[in-house]
C-alpha positions as CSV (number, residue, x, y, z in Angstrom):
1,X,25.4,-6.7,13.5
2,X,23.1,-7.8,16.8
3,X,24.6,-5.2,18.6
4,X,23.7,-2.1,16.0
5,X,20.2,-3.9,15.7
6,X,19.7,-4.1,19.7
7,X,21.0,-0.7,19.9
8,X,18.9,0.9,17.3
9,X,16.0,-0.7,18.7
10,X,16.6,0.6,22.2
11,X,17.1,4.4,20.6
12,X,13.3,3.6,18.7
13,X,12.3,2.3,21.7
14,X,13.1,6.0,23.6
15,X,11.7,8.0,20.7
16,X,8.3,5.9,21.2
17,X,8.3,6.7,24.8
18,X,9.1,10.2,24.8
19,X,6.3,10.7,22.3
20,X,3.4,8.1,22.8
21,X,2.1,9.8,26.0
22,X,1.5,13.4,24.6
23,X,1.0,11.2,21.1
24,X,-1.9,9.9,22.7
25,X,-3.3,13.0,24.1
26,X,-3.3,14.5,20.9
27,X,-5.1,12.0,19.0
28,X,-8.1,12.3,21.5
29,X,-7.9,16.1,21.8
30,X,-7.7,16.0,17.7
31,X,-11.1,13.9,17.4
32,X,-12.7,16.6,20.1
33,X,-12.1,19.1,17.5
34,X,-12.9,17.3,14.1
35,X,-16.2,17.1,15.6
36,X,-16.6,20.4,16.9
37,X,-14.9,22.1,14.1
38,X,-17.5,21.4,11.3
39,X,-17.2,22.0,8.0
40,X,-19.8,24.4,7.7
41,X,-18.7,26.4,10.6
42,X,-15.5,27.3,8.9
43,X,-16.9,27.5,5.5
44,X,-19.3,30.1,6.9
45,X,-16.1,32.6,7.8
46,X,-13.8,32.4,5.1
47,X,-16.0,33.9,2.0
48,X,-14.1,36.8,-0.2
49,X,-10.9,38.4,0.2
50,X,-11.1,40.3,3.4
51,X,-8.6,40.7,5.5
52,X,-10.5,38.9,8.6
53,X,-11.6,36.1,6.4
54,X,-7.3,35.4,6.2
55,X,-7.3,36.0,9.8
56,X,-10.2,33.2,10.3
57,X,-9.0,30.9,7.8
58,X,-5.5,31.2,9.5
59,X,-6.9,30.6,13.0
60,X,-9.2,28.0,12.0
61,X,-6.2,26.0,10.5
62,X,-4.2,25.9,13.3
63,X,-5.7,23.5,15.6
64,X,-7.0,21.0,13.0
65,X,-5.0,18.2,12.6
66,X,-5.0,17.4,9.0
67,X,-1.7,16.7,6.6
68,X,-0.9,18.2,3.6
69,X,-2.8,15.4,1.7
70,X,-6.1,15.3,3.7
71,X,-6.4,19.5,3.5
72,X,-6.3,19.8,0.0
73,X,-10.4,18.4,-0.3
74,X,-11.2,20.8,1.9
75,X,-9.5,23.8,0.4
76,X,-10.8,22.4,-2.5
77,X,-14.4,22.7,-1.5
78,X,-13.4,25.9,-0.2
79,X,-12.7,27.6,-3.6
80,X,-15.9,25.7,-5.0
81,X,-18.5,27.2,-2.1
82,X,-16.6,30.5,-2.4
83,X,-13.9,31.5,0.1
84,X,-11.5,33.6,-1.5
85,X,-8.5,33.0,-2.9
86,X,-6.2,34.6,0.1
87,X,-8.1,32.7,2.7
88,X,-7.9,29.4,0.9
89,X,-4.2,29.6,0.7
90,X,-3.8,30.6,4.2
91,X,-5.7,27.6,5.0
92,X,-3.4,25.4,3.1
93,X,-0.6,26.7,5.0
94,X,-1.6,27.1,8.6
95,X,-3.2,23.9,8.9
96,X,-1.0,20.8,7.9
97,X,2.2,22.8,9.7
98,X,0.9,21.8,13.0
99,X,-2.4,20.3,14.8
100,X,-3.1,20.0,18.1
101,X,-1.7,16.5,17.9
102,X,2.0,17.6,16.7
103,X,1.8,20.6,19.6
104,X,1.5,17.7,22.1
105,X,4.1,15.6,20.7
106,X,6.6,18.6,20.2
107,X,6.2,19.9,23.6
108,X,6.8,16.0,25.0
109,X,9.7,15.6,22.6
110,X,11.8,18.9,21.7
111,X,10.6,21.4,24.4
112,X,8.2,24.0,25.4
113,X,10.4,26.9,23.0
114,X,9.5,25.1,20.0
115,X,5.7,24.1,21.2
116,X,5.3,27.9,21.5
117,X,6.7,28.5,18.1
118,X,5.0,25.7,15.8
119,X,1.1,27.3,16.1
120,X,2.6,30.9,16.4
121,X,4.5,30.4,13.7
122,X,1.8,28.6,11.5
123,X,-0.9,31.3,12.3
124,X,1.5,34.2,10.7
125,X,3.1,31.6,8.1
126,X,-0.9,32.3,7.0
127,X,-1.0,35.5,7.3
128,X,1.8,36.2,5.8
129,X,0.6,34.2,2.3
130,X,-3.0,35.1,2.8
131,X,-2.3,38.9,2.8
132,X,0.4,38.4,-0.2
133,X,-2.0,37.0,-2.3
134,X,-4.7,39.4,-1.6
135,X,-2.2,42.2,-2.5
136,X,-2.4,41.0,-6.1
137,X,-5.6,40.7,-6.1
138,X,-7.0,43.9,-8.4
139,X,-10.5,43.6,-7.1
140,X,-12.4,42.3,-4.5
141,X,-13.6,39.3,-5.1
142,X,-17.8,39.9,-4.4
143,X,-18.4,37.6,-1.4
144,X,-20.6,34.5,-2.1
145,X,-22.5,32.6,0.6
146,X,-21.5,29.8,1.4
147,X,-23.9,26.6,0.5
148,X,-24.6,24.3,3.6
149,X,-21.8,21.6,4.0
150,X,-22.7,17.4,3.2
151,X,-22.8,15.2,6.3
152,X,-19.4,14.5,6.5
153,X,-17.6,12.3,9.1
154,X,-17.2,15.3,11.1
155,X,-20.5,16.8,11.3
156,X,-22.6,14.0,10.6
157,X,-25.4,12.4,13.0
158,X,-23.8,8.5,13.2
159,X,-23.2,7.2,16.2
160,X,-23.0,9.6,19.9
161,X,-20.0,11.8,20.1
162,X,-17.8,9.9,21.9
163,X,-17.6,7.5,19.8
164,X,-17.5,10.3,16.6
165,X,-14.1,11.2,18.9
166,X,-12.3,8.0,19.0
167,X,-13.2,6.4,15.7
168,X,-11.8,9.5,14.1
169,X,-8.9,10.5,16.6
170,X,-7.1,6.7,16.7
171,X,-9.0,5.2,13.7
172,X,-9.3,7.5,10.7
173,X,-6.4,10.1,11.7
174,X,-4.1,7.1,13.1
175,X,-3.9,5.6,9.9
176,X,-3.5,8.5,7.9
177,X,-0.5,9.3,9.7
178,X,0.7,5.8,11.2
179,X,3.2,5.2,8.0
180,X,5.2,8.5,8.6
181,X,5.3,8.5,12.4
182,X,6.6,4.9,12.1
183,X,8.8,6.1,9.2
184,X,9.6,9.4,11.4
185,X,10.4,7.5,14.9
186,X,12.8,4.8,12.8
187,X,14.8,7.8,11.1
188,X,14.8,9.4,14.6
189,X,16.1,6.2,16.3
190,X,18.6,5.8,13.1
191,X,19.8,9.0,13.3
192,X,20.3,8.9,17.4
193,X,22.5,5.6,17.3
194,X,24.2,6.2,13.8
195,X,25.0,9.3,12.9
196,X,28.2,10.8,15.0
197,X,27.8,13.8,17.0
198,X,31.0,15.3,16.0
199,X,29.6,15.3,12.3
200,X,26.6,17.2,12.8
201,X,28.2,19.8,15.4
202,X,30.8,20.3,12.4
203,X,28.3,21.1,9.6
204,X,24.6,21.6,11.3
205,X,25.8,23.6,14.5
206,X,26.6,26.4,11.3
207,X,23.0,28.2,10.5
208,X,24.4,29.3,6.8
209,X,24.7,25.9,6.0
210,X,22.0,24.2,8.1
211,X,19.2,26.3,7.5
212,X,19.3,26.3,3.4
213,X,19.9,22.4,3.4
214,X,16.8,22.0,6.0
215,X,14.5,23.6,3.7
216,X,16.3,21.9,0.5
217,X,15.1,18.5,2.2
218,X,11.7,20.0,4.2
219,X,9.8,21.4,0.4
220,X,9.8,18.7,-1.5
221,X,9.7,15.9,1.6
222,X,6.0,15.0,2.1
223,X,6.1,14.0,6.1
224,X,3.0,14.6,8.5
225,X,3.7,17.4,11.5
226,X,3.9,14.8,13.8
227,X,6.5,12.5,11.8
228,X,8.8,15.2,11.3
229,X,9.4,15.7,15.4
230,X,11.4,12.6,16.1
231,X,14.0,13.3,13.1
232,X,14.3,17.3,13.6
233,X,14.6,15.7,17.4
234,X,17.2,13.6,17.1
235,X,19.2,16.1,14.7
236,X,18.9,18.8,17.6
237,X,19.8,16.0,20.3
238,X,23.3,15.5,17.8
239,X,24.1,19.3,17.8
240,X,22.0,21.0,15.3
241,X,20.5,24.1,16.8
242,X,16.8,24.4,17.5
243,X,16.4,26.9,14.8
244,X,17.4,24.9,12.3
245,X,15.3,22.1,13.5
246,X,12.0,24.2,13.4
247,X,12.9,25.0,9.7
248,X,11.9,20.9,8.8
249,X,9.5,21.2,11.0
250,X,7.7,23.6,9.6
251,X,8.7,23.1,5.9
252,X,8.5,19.4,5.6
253,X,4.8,19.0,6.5
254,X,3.9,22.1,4.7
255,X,4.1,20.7,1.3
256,X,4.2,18.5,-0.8
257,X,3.8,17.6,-4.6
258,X,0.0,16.9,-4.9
259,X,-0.5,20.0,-2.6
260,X,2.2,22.4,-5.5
261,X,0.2,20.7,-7.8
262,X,-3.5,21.5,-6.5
263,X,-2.3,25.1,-6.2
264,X,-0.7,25.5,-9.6
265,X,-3.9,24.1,-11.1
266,X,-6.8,26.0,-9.1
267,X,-4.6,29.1,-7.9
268,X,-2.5,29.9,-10.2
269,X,1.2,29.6,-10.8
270,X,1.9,33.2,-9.2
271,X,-0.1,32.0,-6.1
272,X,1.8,29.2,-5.7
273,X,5.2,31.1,-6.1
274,X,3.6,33.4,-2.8
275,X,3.0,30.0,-1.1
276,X,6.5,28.5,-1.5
277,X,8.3,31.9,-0.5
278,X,6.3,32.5,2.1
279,X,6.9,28.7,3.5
280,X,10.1,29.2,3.2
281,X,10.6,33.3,4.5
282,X,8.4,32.1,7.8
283,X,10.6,29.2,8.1
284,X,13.9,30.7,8.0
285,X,12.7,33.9,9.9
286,X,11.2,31.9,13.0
287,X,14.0,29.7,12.9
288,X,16.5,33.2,13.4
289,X,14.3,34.3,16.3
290,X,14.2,30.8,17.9
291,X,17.8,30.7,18.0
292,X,18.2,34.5,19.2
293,X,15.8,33.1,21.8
294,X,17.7,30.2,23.3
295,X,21.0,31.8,23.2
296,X,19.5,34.8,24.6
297,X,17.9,32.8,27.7
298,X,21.4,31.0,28.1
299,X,21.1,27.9,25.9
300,X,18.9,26.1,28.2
301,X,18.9,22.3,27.2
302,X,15.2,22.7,29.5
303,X,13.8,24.9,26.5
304,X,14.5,22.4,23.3
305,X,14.6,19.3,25.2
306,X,11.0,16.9,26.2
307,X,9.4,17.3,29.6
308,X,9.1,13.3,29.9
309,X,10.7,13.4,33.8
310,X,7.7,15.2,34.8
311,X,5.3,11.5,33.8
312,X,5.4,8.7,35.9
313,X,7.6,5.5,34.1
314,X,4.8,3.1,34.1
315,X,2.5,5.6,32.1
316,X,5.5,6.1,29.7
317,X,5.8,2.3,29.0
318,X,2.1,2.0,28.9
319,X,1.7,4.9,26.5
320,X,4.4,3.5,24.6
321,X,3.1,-0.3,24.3
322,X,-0.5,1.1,23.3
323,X,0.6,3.4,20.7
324,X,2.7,0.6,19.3
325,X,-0.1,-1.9,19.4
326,X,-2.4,0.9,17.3
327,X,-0.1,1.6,15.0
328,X,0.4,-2.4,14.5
329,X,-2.8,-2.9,14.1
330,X,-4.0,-0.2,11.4
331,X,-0.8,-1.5,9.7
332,X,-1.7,-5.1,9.7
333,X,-5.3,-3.4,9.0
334,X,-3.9,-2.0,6.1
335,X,-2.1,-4.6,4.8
336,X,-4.8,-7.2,4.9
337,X,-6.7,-5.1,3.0
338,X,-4.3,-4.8,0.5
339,X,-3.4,-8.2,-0.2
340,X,-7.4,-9.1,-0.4
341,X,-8.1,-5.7,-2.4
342,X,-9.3,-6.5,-5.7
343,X,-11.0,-4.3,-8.4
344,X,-14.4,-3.9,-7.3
345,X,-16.9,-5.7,-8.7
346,X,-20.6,-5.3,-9.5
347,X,-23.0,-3.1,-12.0
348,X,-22.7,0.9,-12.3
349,X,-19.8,3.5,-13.3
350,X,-16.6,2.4,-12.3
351,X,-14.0,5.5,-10.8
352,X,-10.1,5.2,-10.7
353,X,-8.8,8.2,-8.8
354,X,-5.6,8.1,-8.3
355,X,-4.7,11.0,-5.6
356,X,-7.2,9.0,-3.4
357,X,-4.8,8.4,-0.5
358,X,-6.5,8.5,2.7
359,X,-9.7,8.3,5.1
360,X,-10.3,12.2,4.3
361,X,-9.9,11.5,1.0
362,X,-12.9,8.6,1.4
363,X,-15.1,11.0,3.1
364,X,-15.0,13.8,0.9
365,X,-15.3,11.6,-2.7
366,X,-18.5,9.9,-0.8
367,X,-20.0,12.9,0.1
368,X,-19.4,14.7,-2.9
369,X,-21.1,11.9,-4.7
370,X,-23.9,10.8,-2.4
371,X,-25.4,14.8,-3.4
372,X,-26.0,13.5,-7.4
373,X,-29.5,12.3,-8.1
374,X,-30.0,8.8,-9.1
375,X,-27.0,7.5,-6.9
376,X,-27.9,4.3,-4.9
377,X,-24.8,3.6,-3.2
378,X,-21.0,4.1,-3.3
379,X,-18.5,1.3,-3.2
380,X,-14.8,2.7,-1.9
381,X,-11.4,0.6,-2.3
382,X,-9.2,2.9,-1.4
383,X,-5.7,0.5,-1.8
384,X,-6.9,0.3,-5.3
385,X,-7.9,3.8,-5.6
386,X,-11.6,3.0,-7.1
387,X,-14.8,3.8,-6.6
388,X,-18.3,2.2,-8.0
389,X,-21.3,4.2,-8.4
390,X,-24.4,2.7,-8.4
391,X,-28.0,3.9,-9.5
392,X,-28.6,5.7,-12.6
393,X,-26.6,9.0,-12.2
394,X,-25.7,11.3,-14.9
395,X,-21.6,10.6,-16.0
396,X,-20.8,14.1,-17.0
397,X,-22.6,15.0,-12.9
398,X,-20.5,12.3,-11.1
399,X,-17.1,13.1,-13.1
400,X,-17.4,16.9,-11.9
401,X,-18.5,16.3,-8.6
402,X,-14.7,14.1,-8.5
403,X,-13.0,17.0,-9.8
404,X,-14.6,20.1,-8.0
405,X,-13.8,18.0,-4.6
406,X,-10.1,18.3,-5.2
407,X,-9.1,14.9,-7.5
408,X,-8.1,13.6,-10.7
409,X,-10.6,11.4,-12.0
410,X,-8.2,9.1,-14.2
411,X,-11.3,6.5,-16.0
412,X,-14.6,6.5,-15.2
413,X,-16.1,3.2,-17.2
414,X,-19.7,1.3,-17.3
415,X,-18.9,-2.1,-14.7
416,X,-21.5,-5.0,-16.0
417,X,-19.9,-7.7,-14.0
């Protein structure tokens, strides 16, 4: 038993430093963008149905590095300030499947083939839906302008820009994602030391078997683009070919339930079906040309495997020990705040939201809020999934503002005490 411990350890251990450099990188580069990326800039392009509104609303999705949970707010608000339809689901699909974060990590972990692939194949997964959707459109939707975005954490005045970078890049989107890259890099390391080669060359060498089961798993799995390397990763080190691999990769993060769920309800259930098919078509088809690829250019372990011999050792192990004391500490963050979390206390309307999960979640319910009249303040516990609302606002005003953002509003109550 010490010995599978030591061992798996040592496998985790890899994983971490593989990743943590270009992990790093992409945390930083991600807060660059989340403040130059405003919400109004990309609100501004993606009005109506047209065909370069997909485009835009494809592109624009790309690069951002939100999850499937933190983009449904903004697609949310999307619909609500009118984009179309078509753009709004090309949104939802370009931009959890990768971010400028996951590019980085890819390229350190699993190659350059499949750092190519992820944004090229997210930007046409997007098109692909966007103009599927617009096909059944009967009329064109008459464009509406789009009203000026809230001050939001991204486009707000607080604080200079570097520090706007770094609160969001290693604060806000480090803990949003910490619990499934730690969950991802364990799995990874699990599946590394455990799971015998000989099994998954047997089974997951075979594309008409491994491509089906990776989308079986990737649909319903909720995992952030960047959790879902080290597993696909240690699957491919094992055997399974890169196509396959790119399959969870792109299906996994791509959805998940509250995401079918947001769609069903705002879009339609016939938008959704387009959403899931064309996940899964995009998947399976760039997972047939990555493979064609490789074996074309020889099988070249150089293409799917990470570029880590290029990076010094002692900027490895330092990567590695800082990214593992940040993901410590918003864990221990976390927790603390969980075991003192209590319901919140004090006078004014009392919110339980339950699909209130993360920091993007927290910014978009305050902003939404903080634009009623009579509103004094807003009190957020996000372990309990509460809000308080003080002031004198109108109930019926605060309890749409919840909804049109994106959430379920669960109870909404007076709070005397």
């Amino acid at each position: 038993m010490p010995e599978f411990f030591s061992g798996l350890l040592w496998e985790i251990w890899i994983l971490t430093r593989e990743m943590a450099p270009y992990l790093l990188f992409g945390f930083f580069i991600a807060g660059v963008l989340h403040v130059t990326f405003t919400r109004d800039l990309i609100y501004r392009h993606m009005s109506g149905n047209r065909f370069g509104a997909i485009v835009k609303a494809s592109a624009f999705g790309v690069p951002l590095p939100l999850c499937s949970c933190g983009v449904i707010p903004v697609a949310a608000h999307l619909d609500k300030q009118g984009a179309g339809k078509a753009p709004v689901v090309s949104f939802l699909v370009s931009t959890p499947t990768t971010g400028i974060d996951s590019i980085a990590a890819t390229y350190g972990l699993m190659g350059p083939l499949l750092a190519v692939a992820r944004p090229v194949a997210a930007l046409a997964g997007g098109l692909l839906t966007g103009a599927w959707v617009r096909m059944g459109i009967k009329e064109e939707v008459a464009m509406a302008p789009a009203a000026p975005a809230a001050k939001s954490a991204a486009s707000g005045d607080e604080g200079n820009i570097v520090s706007r970078i770094f609160h969001y890049g290693f604060i806000e989107l480090l803990s949003d994602t910490s619990k499934w890259l730690i969950i991802g890099i364990a799995l990874g390391g699990l599946i590394s030391y455990a799971l015998p080669q000989q099994w998954i060359e047997t089974y997951l060498s075979n594309a008409w078997l491994a491509y089906p089961l990776m989308l079986l798993i990737g649909i319903p799995m909720y995992v952030c683009a960047t959790g879902s390397i080290p597993v696909a990763a240690s699957l491919m080190m094992k055997g399974m070919s890169p196509g396959a691999g790119f399959i969870f990769l792109m299906a996994g993060p791509a959805t998940n339930t509250a995401t079918i769920s947001f769609i069903a309800g705002k879009l339609g259930k016939k938008t959704l079906f387009i959403y899931l098919a064309s996940i899964a078509l995009t998947s399976v088809l760039f997972g047939l040309l990555i493979d064609w690829v490789w074996h074309w250019g020889g099988s070249q372990q150089s293409w799917v495997h990470g570029q880590m011999e290029m990076l010094p050792s002692w900027l490895e192990n330092g990567s590695a020990a800082l990214l593992l004391s940040l993901l410590a500490w918003v864990q221990l963050k976390g927790f603390v705040m969980s075991t003192e979390g209590k319901d919140l206390s004090g006078k004014g309307l009392l919110l339980s939201i339950p699909d209130m999960t993360c920091k993007h979640c927290v910014a978009t319910i305050e902003t939404a809020l903080k634009s009623i009249d009579g509103v004094d303040d807003i009190e957020i516990n996000l372990e309990n999934h509460q809000v308080l609302v003080t002031g004198k606002p109108d109930s019926d005003a605060v309890s749409k503002a919840v909804v049109e953002a994106g959430y379920t509003l669960e109870s909404s109550r007076a709070n005397q005490a």
